[in-house]
C-alpha positions as a Markdown table, in Angstrom:
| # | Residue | x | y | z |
|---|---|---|---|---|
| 1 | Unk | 181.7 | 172.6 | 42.9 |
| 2 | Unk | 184.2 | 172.8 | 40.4 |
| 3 | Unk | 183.9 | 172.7 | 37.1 |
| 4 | Unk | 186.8 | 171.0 | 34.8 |
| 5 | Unk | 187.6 | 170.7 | 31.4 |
| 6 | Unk | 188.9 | 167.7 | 29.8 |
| 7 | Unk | 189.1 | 165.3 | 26.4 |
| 8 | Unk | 187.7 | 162.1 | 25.8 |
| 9 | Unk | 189.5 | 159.8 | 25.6 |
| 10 | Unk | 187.8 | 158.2 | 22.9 |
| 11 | Unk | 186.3 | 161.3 | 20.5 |
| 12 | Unk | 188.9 | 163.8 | 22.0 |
| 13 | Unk | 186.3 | 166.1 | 21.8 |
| 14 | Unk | 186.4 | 168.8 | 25.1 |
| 15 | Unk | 183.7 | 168.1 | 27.4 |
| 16 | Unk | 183.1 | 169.4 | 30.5 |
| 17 | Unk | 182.1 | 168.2 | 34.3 |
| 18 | Unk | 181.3 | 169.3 | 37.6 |
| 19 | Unk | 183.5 | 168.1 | 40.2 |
| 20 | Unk | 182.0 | 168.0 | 44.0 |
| 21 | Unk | 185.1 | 169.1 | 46.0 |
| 22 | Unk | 184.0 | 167.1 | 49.3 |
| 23 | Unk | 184.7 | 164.0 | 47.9 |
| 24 | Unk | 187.4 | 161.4 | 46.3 |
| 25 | Unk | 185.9 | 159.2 | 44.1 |
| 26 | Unk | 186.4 | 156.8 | 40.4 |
| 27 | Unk | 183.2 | 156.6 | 38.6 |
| 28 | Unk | 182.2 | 155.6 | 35.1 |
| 29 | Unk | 179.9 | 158.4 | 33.1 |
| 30 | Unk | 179.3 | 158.1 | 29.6 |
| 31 | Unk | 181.1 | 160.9 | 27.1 |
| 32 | Unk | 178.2 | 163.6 | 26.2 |
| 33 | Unk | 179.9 | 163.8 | 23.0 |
| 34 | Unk | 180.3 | 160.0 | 21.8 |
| 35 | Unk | 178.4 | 158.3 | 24.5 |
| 36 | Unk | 181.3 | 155.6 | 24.9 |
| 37 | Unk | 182.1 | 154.9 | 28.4 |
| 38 | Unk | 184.7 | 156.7 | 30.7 |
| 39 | Unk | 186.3 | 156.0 | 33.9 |
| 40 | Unk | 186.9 | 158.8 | 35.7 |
| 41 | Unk | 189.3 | 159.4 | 38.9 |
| 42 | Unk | 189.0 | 162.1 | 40.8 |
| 43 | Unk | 191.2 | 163.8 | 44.2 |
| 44 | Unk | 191.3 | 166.4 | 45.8 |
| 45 | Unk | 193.5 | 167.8 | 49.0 |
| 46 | Unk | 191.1 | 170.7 | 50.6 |
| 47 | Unk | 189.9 | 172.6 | 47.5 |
| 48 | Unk | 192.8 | 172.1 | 45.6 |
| 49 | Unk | 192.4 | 169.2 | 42.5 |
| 50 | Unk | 195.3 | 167.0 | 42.7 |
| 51 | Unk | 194.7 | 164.0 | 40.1 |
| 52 | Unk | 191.8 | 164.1 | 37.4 |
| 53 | Unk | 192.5 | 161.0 | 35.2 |
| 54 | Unk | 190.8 | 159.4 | 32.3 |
| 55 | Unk | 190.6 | 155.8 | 31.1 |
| 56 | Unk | 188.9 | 153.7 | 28.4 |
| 57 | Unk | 187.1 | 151.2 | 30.0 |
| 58 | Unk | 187.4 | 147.4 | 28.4 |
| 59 | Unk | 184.6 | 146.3 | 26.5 |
């Protein structure tokens, strides 16, 4: 596991989130700060992070 630091993209607060490194994945997860909702990409290459991005889902 891995964990990352990043800002909302809606509160631009710094959160923080564990990252399993086995696996590529986009998932939505709710900001711990602001509770709005936040799609999350995620990709690794061996246990190196290569693209963590952020987006604002439409409501």
């Amino acid at each position: 596991m891995l964990e990352h630091f990043f800002q909302c993209p809606h509160c631009w607060e710094e959160i923080s989130m564990l990252l399993d490194r086995s696996v590529n994945q986009t998932y939505i997860e709710d900001c711990e700060v602001c509770c709005n909702p936040i799609e999350i990409t995620v990709k690794f290459e061996g246990e190196n992070l290569v693209e963590f991005r952020t987006e604002i889902l439409d409501q």
